[in-house]
N, C-alpha and C positions, 0 to 999 in steps of 0.2 A: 801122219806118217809115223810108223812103230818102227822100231829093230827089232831083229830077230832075239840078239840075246836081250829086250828089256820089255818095254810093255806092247811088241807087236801089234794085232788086229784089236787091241783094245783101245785104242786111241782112237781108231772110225771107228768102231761100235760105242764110243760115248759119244764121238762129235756127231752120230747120227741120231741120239736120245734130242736134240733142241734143232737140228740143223736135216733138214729135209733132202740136200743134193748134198749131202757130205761124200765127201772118194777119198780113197786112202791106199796105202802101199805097205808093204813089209820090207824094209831094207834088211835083205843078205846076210847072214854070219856077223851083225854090225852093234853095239852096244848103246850107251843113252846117248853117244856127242854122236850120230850119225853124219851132219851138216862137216864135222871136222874130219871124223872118220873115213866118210864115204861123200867130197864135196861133189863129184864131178856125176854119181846118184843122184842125192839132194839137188843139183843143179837141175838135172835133166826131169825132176817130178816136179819141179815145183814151176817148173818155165811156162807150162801150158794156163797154169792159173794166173800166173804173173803176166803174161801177155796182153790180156787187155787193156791194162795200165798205160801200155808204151806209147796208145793212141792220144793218150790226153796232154 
């Protein structure tokens, strides 16, 4: 997950150089603290990945 004003789609384009189902997002007008900036964003992209956890 990139921001717009900092390293955007460059962060899935490296996580996909070692990582084969890498996915990834561009957070909005948003800088490098996105998770602080944008929590309730960061909440809702990362929940889908986190999800499977909540079975164990």
């Amino acid at each position: 997950m990139g921001a717009s004003r900092a390293l955007g789609v460059y962060v899935e384009q490296t996580a996909r150089l070692i990582a084969n189902n890498a996915a990834g997002m561009v957070i909005a007008d948003y800088g490098h603290f996105s998770p602080e900036e944008a929590p309730d964003t960061f909440l809702d992209a990362i929940e889908p990945f986190l999800r499977p956890l909540d079975s164990h």
